[in-house]
C-alpha positions as CSV (number, residue, x, y, z in Angstrom):
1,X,-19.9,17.8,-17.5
2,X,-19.8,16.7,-21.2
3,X,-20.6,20.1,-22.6
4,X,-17.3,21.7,-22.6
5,X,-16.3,18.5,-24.8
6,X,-19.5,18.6,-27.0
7,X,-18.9,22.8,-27.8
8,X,-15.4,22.1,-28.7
9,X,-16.3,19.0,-31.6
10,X,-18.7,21.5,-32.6
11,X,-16.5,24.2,-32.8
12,X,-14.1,21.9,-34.8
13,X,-16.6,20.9,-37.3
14,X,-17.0,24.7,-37.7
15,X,-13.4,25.5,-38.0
16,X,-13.0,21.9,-41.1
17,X,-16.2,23.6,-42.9
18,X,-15.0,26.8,-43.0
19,X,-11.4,26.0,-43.8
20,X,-12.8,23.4,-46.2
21,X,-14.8,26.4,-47.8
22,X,-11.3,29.0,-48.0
23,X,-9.8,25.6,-50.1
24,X,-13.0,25.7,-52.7
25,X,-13.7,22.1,-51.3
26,X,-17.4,21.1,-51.8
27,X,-19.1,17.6,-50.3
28,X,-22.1,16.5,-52.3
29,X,-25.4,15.3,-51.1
30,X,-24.9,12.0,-52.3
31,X,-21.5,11.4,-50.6
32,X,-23.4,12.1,-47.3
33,X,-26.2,9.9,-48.3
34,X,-23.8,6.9,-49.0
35,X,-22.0,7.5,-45.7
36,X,-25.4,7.2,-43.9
37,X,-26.1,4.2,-46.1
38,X,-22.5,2.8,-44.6
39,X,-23.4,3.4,-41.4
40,X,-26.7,1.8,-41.1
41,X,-24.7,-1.6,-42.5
42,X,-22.5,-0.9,-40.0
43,X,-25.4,-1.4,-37.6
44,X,-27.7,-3.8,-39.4
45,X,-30.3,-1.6,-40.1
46,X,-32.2,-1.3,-43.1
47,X,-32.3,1.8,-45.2
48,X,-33.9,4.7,-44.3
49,X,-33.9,3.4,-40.3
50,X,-31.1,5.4,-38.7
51,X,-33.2,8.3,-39.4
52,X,-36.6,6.7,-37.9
53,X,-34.2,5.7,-34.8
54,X,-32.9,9.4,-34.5
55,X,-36.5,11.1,-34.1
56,X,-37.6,8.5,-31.8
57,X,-34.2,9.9,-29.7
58,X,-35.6,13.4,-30.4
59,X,-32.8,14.1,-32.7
60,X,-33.0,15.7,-36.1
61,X,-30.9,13.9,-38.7
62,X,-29.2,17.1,-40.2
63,X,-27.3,16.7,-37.1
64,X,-25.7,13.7,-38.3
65,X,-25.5,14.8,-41.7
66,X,-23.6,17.8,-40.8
67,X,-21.1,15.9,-38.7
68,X,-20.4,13.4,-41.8
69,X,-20.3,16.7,-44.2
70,X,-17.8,17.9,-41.9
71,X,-15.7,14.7,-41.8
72,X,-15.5,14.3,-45.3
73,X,-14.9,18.1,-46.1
74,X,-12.3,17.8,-44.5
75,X,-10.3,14.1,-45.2
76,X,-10.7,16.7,-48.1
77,X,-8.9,19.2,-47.2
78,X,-6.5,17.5,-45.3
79,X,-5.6,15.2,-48.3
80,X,-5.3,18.7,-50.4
81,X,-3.2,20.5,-48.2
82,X,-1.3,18.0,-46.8
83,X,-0.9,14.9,-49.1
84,X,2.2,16.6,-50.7
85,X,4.1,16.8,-47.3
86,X,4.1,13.0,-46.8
87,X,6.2,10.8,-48.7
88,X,6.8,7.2,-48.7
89,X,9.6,5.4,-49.9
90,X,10.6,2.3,-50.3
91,X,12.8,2.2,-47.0
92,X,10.3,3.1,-45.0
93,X,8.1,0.3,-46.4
94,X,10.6,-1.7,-45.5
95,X,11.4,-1.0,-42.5
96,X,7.9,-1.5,-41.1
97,X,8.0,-5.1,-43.2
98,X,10.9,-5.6,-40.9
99,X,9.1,-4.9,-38.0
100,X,6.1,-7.0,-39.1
101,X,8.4,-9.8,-39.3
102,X,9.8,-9.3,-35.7
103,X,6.7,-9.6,-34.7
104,X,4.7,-12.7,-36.5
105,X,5.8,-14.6,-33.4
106,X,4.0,-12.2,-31.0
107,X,-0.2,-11.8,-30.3
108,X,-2.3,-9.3,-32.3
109,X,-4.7,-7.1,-30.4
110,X,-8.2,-5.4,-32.4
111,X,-8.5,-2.3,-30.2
112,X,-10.7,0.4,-30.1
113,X,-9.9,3.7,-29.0
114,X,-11.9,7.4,-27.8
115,X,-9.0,9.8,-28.1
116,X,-9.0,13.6,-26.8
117,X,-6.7,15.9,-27.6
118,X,-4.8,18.6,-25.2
119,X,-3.3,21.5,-27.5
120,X,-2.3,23.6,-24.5
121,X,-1.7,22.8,-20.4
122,X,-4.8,24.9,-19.5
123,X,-7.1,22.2,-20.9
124,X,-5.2,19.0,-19.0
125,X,-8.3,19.4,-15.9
126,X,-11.2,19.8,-18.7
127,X,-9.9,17.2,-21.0
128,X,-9.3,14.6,-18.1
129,X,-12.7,15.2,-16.7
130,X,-14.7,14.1,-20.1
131,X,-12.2,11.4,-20.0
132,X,-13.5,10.3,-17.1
133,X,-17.1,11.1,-17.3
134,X,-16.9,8.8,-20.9
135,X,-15.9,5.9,-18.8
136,X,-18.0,6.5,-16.3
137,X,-21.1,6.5,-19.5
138,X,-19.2,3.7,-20.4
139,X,-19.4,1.7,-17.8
140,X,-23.1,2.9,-17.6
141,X,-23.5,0.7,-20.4
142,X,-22.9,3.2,-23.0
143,X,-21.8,1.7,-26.8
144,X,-18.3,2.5,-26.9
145,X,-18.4,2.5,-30.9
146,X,-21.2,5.4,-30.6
147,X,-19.5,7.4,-27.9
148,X,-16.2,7.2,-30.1
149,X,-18.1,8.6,-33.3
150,X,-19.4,11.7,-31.1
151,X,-16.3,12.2,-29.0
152,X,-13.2,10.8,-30.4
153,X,-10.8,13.4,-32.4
154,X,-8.8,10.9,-34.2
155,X,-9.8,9.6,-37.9
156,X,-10.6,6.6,-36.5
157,X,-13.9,8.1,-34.9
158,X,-16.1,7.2,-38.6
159,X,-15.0,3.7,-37.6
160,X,-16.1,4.1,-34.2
161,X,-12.8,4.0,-33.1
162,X,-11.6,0.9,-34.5
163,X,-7.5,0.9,-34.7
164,X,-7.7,-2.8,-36.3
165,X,-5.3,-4.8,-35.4
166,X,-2.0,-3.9,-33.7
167,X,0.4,-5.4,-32.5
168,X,2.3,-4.6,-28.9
169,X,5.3,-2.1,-29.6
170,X,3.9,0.1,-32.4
171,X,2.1,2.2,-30.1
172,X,3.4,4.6,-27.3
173,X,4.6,2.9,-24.3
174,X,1.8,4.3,-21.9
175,X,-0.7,2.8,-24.4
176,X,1.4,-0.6,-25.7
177,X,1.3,-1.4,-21.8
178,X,-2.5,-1.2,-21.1
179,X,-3.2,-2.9,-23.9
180,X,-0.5,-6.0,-22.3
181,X,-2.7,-5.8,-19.0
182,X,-5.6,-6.0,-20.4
183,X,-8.3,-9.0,-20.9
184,X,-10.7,-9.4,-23.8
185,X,-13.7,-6.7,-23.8
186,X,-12.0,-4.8,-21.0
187,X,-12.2,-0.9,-21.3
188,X,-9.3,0.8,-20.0
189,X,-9.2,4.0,-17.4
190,X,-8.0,7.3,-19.8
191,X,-4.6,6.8,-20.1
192,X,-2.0,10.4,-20.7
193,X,-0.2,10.3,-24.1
194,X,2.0,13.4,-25.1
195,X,-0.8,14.8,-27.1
196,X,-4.1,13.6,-24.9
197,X,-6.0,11.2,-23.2
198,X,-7.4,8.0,-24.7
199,X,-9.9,5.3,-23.7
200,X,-8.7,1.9,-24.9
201,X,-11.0,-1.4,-26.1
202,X,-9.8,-4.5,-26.3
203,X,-11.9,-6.1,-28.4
204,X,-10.3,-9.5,-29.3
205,X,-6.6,-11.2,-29.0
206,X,-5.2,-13.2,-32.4
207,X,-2.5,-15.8,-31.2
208,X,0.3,-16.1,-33.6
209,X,0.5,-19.2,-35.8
210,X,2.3,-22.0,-34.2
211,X,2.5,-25.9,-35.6
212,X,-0.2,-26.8,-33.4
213,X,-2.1,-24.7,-36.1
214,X,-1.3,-27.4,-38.7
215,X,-3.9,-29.6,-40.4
216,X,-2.5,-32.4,-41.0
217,X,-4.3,-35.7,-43.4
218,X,-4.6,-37.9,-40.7
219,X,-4.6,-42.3,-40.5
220,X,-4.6,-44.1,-37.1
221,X,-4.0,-48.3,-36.2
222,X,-5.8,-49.2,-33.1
223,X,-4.2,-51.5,-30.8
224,X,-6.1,-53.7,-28.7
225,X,-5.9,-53.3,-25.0
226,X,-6.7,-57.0,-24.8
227,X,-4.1,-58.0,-27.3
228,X,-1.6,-57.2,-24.1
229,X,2.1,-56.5,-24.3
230,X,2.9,-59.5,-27.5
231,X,0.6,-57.1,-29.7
232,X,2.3,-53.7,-28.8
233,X,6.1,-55.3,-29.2
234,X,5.2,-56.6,-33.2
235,X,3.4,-53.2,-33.5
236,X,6.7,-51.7,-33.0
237,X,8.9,-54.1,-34.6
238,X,6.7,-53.5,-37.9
239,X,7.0,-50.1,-37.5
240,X,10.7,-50.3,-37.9
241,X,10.8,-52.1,-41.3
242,X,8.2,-50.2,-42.8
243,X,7.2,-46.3,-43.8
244,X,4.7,-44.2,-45.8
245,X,1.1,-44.0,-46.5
246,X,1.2,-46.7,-49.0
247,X,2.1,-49.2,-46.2
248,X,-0.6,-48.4,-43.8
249,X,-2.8,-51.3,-45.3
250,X,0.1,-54.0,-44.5
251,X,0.0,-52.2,-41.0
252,X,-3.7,-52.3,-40.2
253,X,-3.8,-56.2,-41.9
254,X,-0.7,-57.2,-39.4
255,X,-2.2,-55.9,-36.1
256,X,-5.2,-53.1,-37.0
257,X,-8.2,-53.7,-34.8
258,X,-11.9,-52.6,-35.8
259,X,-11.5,-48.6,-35.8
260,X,-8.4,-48.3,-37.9
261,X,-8.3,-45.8,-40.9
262,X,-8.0,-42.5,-42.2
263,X,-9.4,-39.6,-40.1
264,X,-9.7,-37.2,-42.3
265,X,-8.1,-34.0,-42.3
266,X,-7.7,-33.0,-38.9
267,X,-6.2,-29.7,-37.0
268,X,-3.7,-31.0,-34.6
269,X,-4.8,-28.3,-31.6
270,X,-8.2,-30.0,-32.0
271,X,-6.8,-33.4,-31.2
272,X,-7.1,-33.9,-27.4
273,X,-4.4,-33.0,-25.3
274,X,-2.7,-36.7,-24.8
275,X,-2.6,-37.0,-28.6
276,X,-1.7,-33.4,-29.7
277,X,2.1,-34.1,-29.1
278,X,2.6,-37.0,-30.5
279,X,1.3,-36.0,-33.5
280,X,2.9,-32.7,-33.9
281,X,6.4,-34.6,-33.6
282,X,5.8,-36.7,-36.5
283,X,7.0,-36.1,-40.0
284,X,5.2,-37.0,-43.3
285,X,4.9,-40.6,-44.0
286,X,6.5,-41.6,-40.4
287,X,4.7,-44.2,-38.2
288,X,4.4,-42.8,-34.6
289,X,5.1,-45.2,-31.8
290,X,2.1,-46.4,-29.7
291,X,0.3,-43.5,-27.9
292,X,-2.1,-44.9,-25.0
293,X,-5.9,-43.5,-25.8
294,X,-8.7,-43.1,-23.1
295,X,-10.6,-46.3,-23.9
296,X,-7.6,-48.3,-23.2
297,X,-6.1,-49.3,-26.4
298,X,-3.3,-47.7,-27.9
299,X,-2.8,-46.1,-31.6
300,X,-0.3,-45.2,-34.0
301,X,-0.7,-42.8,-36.1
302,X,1.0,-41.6,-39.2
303,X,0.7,-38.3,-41.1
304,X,-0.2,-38.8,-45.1
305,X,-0.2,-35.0,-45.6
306,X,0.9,-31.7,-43.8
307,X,-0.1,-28.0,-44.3
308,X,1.5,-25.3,-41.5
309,X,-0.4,-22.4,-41.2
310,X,1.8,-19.6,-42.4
311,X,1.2,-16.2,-41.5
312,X,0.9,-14.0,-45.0
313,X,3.0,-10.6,-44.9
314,X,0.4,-7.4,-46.0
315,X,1.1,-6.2,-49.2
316,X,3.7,-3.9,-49.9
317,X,0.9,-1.6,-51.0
318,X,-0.9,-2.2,-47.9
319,X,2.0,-1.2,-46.1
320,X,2.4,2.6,-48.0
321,X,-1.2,3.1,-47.7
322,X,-1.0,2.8,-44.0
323,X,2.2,4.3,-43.1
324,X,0.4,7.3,-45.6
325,X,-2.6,6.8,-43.3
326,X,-0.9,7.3,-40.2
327,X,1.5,10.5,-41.6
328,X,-1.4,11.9,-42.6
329,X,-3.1,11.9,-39.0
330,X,-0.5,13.3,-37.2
331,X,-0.5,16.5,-39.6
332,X,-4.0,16.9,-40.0
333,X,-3.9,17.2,-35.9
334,X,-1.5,19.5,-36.0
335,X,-3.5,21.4,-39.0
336,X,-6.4,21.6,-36.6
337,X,-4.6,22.8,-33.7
338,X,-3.2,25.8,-35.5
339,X,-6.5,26.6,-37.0
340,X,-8.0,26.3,-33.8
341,X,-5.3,28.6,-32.0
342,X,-5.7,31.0,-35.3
């Protein structure tokens, strides 16, 4: 069932050599051997090993090699040919910072994804089959990473797939909504793009930054439960006449019990869930009002110091490199496609 898939990578790796050779493009020995190298870190294997591994699957590591000379011929090529078609100005930088922003309030998702490509209608039934015949290995308990390196057609396939992460919106709407329904190392069914199917990974979800992400320089004053009602009214009364850091001493020494003191710094969606709020209300150098604890006593707290966690906007360099990234793979599909037809 895979075969028809398997011909047609091969074919492909053909067609980049070949059009890779018409452009005077060569790939050296050594930039094979360091993308071997990269991929047995990849995998925590020690030098040398990916090739013992092969033979002991019974396959010959010039296979590999001429897969990754194929690859890099033709980023080659593709760079050659095509990196004077895309251009990237400042506006389009940024808009997508513009987006960005938009979004810092919104999840991240790291996906993964096996893409397959349909150039003509013919191929929808072939295409959809090895679709579903890689999620079927999949669930099988195939790697997905591996599966994406032999199978997928985007550039993403050295990375096994990897897309990093993404954020819901950027992608098209058949794929922004899987990735929405989906749970944490779920594997989607293939889904139908306008140019093929893909197999989607969630790999992880990154909540936004929110001021329960704060750490905060933390000092509490106990309250005795047994100290009753009396204790809890001068608490508050003191509380009134006095602020800042410098006066928590004169707080502790007026109605601090054993326990009292500085707690370090602390991240406030650590703190358990009673305390959480009270904390995240407060502002620098402002006593809290009592909070009732699980032992029975109640504290006070008051915040000495305060750093948010702010989300940091990618580089503007970042930015053109990806936007040039993505250009770049749209054409170099299209390059293919043509090639192929020719």
């Amino acid at each position: 069932k895979l075969t028809p898939q398997i011909i047609r990578g091969l074919v492909d790796e053909q067609i980049q050599l070949q059009e890779a050779d018409n452009q005077n493009i060569r790939v050296s020995k050594r930039e094979i051997d360091k993308s071997i190298r990269l991929l047995e870190k990849q995998n925590n294997m020690p030098a040398g090993k990916l090739k013992a591994e092969l033979a002991r699957m019974g396959t010959d590591i010039s296979t590999l090699r001429d897969q990754i000379k194929s690859r890099i011929a033709w980023s080659k090529t593709v760079s050659r040919r095509l990196r004077r078609e895309v251009q990237i100005n400042d506006g389009d930088i940024d808009e997508e910072l513009s987006q960005i922003k938009k979004q810092l309030n919104q999840p991240q998702y790291r996906v993964a994804e096996i893409f397959l490509s349909i150039d003509n209608p013919d191929q929808e039934g072939q295409v959809r089959a090895t679709a579903l015949r890689l999620l079927e290995q999949l669930k099988n308990g195939a790697e997905f990473s591996s599966l994406a390196r032999a199978f997928s057609q985007n550039t993403s396939a050295s990375l096994g797939g990897d897309l990093g992460w993404i954020q819901r919106g950027r992608l098209d709407k058949a794929l922004d909504d899987a990735i929405g329904a989906m749970s944490t190392g779920r594997t989607s069914d293939p889904i139908r793009s306008f140019s093929g199917y893909h197999i989607l990974k969630l790999r992880e979800i990154r909540q936004p930054a929110s001021k329960g992400d704060a750490v905060v320089s933390l000092r509490q004053v106990v309250l005795r439960k047994d100290g009753g009602p009396a204790l809890r009214d001068k608490a508050i009364e003191i509380r009134k006449s006095i602020s800042g850091c410098d006066k928590f001493d004169d707080m502790v020494k007026a109605v601090g019990a054993p326990g009292s003191g500085s707690l370090g710094k602390v991240k406030i969606s650590e703190l358990p869930e009673n305390l959480r709020d009270a904390v995240k209300a407060l502002k620098v150098g402002e006593f809290g009002a009592p909070v009732p604890a699980k032992s029975g006593d109640d504290i006070m707290f008051i915040v000495c110091e305060r750093k948010e966690n702010k989300v940091k906007l990618p580089k503007r360099a970042d930015i053109r490199k990806k936007l040039l990234t993505e250009k770049l793979e749209r054409l170099s599909q299209r390059y293919l496609r043509d090639l192929r037809r020719a």
